[in-house]
PASEBA-1860 file (N, C-alpha, C; in nm, 3 decimals):
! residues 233
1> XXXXXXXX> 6.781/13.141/13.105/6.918/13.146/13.052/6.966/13.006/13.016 ~ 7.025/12.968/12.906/7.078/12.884/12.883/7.217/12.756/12.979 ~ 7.198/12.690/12.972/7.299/12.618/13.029/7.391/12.581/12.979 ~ 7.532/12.615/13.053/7.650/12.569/12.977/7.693/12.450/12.948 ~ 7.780/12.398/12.831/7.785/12.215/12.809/7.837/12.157/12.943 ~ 7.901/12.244/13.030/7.967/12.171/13.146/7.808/12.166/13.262 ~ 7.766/12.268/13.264/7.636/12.195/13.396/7.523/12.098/13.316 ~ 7.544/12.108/13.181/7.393/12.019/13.098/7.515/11.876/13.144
9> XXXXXXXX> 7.668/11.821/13.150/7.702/11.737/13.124/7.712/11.681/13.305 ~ 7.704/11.819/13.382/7.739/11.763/13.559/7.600/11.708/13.591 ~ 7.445/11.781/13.498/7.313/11.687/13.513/7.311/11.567/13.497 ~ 7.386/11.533/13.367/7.395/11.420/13.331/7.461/11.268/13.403 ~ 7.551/11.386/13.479/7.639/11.289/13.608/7.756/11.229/13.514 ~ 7.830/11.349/13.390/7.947/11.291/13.361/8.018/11.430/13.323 ~ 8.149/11.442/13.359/8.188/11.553/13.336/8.359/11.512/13.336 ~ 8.464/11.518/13.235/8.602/11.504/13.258/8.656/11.551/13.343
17> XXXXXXXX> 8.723/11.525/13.439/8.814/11.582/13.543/8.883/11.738/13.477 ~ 8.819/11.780/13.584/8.942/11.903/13.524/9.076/11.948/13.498 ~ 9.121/12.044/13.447/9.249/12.032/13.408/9.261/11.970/13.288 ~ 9.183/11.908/13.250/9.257/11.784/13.118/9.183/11.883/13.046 ~ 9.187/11.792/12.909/9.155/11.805/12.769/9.073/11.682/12.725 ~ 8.965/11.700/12.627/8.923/11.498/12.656/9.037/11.447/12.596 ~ 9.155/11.497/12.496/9.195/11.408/12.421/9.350/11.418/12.549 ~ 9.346/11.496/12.653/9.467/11.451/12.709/9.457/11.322/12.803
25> XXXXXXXX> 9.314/11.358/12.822/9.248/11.238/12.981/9.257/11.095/12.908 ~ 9.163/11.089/12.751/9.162/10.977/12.673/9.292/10.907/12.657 ~ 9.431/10.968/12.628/9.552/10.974/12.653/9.618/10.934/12.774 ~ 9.586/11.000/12.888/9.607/10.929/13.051/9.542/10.760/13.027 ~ 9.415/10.772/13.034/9.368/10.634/13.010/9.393/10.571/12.962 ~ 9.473/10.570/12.832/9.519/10.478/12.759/9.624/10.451/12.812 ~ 9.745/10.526/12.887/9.889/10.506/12.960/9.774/10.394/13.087 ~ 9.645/10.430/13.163/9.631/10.354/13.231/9.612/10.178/13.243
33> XXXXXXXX> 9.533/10.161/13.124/9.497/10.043/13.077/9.609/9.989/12.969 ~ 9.721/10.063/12.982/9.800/9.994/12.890/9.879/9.937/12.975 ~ 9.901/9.989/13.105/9.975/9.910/13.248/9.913/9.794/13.276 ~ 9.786/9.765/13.278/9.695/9.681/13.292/9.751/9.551/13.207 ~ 9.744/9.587/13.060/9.739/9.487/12.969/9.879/9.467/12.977 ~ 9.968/9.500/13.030/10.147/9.436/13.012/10.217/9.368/13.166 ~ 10.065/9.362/13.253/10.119/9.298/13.394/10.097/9.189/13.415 ~ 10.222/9.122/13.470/10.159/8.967/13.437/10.076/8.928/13.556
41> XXXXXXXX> 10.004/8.792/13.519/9.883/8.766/13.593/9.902/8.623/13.688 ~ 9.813/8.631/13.772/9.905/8.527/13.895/9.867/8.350/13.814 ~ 9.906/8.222/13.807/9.878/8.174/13.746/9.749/8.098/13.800 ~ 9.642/8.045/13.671/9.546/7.975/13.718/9.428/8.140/13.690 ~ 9.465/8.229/13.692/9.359/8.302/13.659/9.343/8.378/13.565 ~ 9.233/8.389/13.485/9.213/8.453/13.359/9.274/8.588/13.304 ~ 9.319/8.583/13.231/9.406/8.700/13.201/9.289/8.784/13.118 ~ 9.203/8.718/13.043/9.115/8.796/12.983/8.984/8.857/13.035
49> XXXXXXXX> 9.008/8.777/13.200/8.852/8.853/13.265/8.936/8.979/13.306 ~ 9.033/8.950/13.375/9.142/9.075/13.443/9.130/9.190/13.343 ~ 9.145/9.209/13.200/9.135/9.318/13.167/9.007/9.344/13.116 ~ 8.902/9.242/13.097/8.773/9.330/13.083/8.750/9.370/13.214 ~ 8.738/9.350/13.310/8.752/9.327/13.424/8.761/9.531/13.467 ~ 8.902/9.520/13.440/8.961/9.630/13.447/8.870/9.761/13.334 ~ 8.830/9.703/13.226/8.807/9.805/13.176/8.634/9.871/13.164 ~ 8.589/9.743/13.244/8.457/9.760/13.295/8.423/9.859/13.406
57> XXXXXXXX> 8.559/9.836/13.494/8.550/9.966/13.576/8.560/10.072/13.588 ~ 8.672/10.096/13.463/8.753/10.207/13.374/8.598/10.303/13.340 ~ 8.500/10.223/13.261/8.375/10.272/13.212/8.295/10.311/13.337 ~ 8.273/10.235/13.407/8.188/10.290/13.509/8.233/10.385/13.591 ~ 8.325/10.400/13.625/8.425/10.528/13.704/8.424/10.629/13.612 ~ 8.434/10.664/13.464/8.476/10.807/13.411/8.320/10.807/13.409 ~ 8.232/10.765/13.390/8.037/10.782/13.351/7.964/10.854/13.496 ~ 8.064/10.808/13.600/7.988/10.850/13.753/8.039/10.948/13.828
65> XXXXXXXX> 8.203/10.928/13.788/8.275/10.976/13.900/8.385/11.115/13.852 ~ 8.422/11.243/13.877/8.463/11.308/13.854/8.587/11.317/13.895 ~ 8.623/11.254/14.021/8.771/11.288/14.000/8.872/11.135/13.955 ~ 8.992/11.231/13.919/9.090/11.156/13.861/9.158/11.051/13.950 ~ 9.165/11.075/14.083/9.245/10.972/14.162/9.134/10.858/14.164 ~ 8.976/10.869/14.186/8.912/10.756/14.173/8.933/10.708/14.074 ~ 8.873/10.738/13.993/8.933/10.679/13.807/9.055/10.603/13.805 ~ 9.125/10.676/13.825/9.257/10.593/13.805/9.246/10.486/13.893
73> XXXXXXXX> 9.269/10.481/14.003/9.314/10.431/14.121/9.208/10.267/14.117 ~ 9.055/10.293/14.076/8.980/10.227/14.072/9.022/10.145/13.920 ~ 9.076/10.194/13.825/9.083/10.132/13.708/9.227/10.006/13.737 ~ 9.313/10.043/13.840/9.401/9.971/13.825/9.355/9.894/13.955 ~ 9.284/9.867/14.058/9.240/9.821/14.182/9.219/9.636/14.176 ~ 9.270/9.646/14.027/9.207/9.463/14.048/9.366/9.398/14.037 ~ 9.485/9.487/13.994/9.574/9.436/13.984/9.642/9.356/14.137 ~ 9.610/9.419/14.283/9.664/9.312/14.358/9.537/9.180/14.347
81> XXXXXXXX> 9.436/9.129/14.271/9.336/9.063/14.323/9.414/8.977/14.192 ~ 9.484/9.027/14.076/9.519/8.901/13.922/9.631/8.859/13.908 ~ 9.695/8.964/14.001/9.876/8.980/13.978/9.949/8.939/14.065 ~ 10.059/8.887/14.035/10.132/8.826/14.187/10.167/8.910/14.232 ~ 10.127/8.882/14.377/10.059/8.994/14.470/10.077/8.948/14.668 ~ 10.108/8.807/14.657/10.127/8.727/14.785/10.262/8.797/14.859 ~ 10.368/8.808/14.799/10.503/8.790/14.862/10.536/8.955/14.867 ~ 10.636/8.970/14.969/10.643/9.145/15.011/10.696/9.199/14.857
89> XXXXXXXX> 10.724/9.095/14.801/10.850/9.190/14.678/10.756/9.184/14.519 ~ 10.641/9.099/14.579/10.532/9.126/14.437/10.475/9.234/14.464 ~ 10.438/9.270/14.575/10.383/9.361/14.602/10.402/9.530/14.618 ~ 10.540/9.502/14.672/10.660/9.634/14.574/10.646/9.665/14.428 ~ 10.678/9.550/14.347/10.676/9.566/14.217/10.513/9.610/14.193 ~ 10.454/9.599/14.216/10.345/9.631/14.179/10.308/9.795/14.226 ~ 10.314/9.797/14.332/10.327/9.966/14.382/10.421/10.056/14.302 ~ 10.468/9.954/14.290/10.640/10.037/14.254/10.565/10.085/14.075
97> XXXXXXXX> 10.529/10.046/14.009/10.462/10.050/13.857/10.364/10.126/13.893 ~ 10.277/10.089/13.963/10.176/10.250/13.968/10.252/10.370/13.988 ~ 10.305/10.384/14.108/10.357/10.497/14.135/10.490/10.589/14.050 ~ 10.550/10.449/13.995/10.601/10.501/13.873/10.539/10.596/13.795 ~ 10.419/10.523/13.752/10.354/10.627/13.631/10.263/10.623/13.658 ~ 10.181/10.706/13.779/10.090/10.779/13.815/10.063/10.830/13.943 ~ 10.177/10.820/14.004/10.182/10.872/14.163/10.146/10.793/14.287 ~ 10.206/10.805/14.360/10.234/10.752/14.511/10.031/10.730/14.591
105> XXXXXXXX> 10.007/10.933/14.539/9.849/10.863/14.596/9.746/10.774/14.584 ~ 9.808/10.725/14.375/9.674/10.615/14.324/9.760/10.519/14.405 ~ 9.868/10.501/14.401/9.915/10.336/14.481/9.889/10.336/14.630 ~ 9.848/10.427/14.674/9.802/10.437/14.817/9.668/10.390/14.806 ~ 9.573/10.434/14.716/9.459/10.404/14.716/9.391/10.295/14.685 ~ 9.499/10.206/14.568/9.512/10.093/14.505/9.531/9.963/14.624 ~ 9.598/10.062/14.733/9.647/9.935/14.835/9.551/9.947/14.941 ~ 9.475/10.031/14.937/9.369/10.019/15.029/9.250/9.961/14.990
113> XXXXXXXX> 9.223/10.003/14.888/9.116/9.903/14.835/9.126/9.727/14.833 ~ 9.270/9.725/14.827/9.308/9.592/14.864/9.291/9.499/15.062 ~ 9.317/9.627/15.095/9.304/9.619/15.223/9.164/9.624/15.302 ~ 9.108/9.670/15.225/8.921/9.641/15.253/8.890/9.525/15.205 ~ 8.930/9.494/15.081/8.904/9.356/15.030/8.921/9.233/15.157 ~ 9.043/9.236/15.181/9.116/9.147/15.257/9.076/9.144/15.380 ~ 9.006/9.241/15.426/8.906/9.310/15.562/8.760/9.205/15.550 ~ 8.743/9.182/15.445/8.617/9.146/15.422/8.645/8.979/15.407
121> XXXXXXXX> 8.722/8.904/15.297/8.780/8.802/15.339/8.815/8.749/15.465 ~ 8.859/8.810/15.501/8.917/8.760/15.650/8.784/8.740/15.739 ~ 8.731/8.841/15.763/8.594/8.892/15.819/8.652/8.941/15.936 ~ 8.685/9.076/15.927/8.749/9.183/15.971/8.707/9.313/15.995 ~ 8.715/9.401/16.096/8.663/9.516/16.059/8.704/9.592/15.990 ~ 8.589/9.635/15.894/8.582/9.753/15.790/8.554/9.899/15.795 ~ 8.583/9.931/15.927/8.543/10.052/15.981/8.697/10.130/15.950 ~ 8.675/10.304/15.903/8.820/10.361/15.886/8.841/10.367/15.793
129> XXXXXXXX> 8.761/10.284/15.701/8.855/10.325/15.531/8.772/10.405/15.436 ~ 8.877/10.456/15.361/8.824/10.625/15.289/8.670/10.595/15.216 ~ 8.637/10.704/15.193/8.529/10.687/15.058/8.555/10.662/14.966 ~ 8.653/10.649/14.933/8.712/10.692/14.801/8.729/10.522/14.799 ~ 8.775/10.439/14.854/8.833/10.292/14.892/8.676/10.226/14.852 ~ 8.614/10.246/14.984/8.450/10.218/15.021/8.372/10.203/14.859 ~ 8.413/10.292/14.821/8.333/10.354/14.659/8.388/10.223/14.546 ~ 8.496/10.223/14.585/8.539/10.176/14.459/8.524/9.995/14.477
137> XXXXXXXX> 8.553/9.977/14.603/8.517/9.838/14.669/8.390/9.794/14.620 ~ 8.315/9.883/14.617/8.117/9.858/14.608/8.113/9.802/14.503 ~ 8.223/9.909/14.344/8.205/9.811/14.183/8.252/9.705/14.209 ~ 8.362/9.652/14.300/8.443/9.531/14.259/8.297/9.431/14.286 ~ 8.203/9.444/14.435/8.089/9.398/14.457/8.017/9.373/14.354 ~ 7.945/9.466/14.279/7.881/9.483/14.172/7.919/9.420/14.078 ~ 8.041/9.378/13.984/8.084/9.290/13.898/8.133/9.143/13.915 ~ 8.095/9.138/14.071/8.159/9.020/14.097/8.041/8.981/14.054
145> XXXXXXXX> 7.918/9.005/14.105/7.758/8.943/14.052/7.765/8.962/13.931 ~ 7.793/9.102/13.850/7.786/9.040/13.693/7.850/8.955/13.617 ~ 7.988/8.932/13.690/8.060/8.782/13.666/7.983/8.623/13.676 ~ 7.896/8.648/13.745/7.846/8.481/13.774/7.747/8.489/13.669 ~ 7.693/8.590/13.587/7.624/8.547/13.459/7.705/8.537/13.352 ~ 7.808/8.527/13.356/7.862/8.523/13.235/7.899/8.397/13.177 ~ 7.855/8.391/13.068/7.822/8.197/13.042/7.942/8.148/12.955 ~ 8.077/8.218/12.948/8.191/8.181/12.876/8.316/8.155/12.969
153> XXXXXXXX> 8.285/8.164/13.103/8.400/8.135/13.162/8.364/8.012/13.257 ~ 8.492/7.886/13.280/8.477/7.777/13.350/8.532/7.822/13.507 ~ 8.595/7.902/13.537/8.651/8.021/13.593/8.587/8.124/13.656 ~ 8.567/8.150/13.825/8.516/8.259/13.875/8.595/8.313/13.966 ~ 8.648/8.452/13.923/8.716/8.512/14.055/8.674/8.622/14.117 ~ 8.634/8.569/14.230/8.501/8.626/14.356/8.586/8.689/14.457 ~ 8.593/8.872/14.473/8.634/8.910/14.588/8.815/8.832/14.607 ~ 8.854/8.821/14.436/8.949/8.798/14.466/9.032/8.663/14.432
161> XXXXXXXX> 8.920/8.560/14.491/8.969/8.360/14.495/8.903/8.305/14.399 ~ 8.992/8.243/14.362/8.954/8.167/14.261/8.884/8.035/14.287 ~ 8.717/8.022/14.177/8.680/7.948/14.169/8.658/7.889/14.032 ~ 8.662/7.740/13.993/8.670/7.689/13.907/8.465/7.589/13.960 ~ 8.424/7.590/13.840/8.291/7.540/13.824/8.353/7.383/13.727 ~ 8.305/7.326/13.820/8.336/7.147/13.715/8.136/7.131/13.700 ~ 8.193/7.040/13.646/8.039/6.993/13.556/8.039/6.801/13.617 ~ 7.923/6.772/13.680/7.936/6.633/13.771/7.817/6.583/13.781
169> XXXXXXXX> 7.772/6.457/13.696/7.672/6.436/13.664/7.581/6.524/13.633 ~ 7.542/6.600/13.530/7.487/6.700/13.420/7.444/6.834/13.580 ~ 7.570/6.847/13.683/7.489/6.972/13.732/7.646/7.033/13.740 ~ 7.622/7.146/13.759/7.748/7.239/13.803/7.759/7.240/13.952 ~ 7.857/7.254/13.962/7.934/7.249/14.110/8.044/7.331/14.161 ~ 8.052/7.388/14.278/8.185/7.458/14.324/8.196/7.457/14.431 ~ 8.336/7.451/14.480/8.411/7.409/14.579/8.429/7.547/14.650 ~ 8.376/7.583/14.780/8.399/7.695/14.804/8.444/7.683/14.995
177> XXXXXXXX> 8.558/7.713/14.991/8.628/7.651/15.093/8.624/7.491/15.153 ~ 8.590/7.411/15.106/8.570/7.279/15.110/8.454/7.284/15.132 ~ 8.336/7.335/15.059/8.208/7.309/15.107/8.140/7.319/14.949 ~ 8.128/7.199/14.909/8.079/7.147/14.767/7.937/7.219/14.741 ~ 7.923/7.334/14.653/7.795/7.348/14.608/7.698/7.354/14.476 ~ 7.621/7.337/14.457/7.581/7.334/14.337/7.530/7.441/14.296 ~ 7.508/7.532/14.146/7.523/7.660/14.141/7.394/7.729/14.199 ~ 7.275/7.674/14.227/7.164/7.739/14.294/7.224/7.803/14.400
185> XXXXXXXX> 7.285/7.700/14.480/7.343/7.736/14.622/7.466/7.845/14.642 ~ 7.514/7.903/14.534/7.643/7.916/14.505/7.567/8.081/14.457 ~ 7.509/8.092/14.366/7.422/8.204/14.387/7.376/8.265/14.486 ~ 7.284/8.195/14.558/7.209/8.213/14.705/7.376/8.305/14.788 ~ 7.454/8.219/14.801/7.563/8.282/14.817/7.610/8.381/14.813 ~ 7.614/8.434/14.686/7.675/8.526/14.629/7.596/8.680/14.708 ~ 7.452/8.625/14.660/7.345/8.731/14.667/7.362/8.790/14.800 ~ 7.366/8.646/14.887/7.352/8.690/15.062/7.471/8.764/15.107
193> XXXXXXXX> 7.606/8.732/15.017/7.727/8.811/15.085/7.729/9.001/15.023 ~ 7.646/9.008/14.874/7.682/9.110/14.843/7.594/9.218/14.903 ~ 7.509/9.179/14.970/7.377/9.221/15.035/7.464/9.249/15.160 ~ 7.486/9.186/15.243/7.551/9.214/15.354/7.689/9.331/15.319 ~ 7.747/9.337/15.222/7.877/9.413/15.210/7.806/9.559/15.159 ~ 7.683/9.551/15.101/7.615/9.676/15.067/7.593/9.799/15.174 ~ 7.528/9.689/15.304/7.466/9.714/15.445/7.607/9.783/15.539 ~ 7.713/9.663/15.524/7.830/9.719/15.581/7.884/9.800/15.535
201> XXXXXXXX> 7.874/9.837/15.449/8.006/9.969/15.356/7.937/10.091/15.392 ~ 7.814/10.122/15.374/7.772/10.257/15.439/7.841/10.384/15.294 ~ 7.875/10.351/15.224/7.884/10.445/15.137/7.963/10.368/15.026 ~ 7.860/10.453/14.920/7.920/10.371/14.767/7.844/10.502/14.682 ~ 7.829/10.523/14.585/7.765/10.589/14.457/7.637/10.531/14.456 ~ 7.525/10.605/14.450/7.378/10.584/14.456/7.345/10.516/14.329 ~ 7.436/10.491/14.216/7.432/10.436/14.133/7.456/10.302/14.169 ~ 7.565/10.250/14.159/7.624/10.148/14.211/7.512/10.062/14.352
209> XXXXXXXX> 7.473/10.121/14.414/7.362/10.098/14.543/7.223/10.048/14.464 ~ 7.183/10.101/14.388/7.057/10.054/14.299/7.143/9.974/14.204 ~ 7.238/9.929/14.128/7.221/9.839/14.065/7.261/9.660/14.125 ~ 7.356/9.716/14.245/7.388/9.618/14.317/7.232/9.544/14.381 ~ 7.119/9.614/14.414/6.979/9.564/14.469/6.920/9.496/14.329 ~ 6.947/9.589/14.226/6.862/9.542/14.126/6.887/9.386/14.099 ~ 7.037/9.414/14.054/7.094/9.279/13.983/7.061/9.148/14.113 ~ 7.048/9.175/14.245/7.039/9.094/14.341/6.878/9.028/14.326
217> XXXXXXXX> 6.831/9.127/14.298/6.670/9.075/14.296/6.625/8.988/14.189 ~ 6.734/9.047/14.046/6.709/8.952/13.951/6.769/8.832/13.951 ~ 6.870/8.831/14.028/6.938/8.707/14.029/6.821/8.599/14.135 ~ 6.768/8.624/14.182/6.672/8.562/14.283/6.565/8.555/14.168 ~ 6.509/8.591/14.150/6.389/8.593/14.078/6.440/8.515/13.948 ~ 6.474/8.509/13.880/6.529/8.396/13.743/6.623/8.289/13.791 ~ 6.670/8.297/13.878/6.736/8.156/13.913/6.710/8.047/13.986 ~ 6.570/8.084/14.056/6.519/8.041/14.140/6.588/7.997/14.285
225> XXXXXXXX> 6.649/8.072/14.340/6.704/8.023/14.460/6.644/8.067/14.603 ~ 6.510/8.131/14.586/6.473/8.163/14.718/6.501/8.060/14.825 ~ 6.453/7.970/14.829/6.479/7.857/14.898/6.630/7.868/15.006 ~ 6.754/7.866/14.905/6.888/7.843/14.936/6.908/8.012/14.972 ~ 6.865/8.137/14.961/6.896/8.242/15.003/6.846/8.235/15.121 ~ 6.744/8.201/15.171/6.663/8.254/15.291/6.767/8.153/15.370 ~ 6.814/8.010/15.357/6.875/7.971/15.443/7.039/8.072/15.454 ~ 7.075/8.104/15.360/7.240/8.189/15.395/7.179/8.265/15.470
233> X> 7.073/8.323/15.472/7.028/8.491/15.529/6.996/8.456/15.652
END
């Protein structure tokens, strides 16, 4: 017997949330990422990684994930990490705009994902928080590594903090809590923390889990940093 376009598209591992229409969801999304592009951004950080940023996730969330509160919730999740976001009343305003126009649960979810973040910064326990949080935490992981290949920004914002790469006697360099490194080391870094947050999270999308190993292995293998990984590890 033939298969209907909806189980040939749930094989495929993409299927629109239900209830919608594509052209009503395409429509939601556009109200989503149009919040995105009109919020202002904290200063000192890129306004133009923030919304590819945003819309990188936008893509990877409707391609994997079926429901609508991840989608959403995950598409707007970088706004406490770009947006002023420090003081109790940025942080209102900011809830206060999701939940405006899209409900109380994405800004619940929006603030938890923030709250794992900040779990992990701190170096805190991460035990207790949803799947749904866990899941969406894993992409911010995942793009933070595809951020450090990206060869147009002087600008890296990692899990959140901002790092700036200066150029000092023909090598690159970054300042990462007062501990000067040069980008081999700074990689090695990267690799060893996203490896460890993979191990700790205990649940993410089996997608997301293989590309986070992949991209880790390649980043080792073409950059040459075995050396400086085995010492973080």
């Amino acid at each position: 017997m033939a298969k209907t376009p909806d189980e040939l598209d749930r094989e495929r591992g993409f299927l629109i949330p239900q209830s919608l229409s594509h052209h009503e969801y395409t429509t939601r999304m556009m109200r989503v990422l149009g919040v995105v592009h009109v919020m202002e951004v904290r200063e000192g950080y890129p306004r133009d990684e923030f919304l590819i940023r945003s819309c990188m996730i936008s893509n990877i969330l409707v391609a994997d994930y079926h429901e609508k509160l991840e989608i959403e919730a995950g598409t707007l999740s970088y706004l406490p990490q770009y947006c002023p976001y420090n003081l109790n009343k940025e942080r209102k305003a900011v809830h206060r705009t999701i939940t405006n126009n899209f409900g109380k649960n994405r800004s619940e979810l929006v603030k938890e994902v923030e709250e794992l973040r900040q779990a992990y910064v701190n170096d805190l326990e991460v035990e207790g928080f949803s799947r749904h949080a866990k899941s969406i935490y894993a992409i911010h992981v995942y793009l933070d590594l595809v951020n450090m290949l990206n060869p147009y920004s002087s600008v890296k914002v990692i899990d959140g903090e901002l790092y700036t790469i200066d150029h000092k006697k023909d090598q690159e360099i970054v300042d990462v809590d007062g501990d000067v490194m040069e980008m081999d080391r700074f990689y090695a870094y990267m690799i060893a923390t996203a490896e460890w947050k993979l191990e700790t999270l205990l649940f993410s999308h089996t997608n997301i889990q293989q590309a986070i190993s992949e991209l880790c292995k390649h980043l080792r293998r073409t950059k040459g940093i075995d050396i400086h990984y085995k010492e973080m590890k």
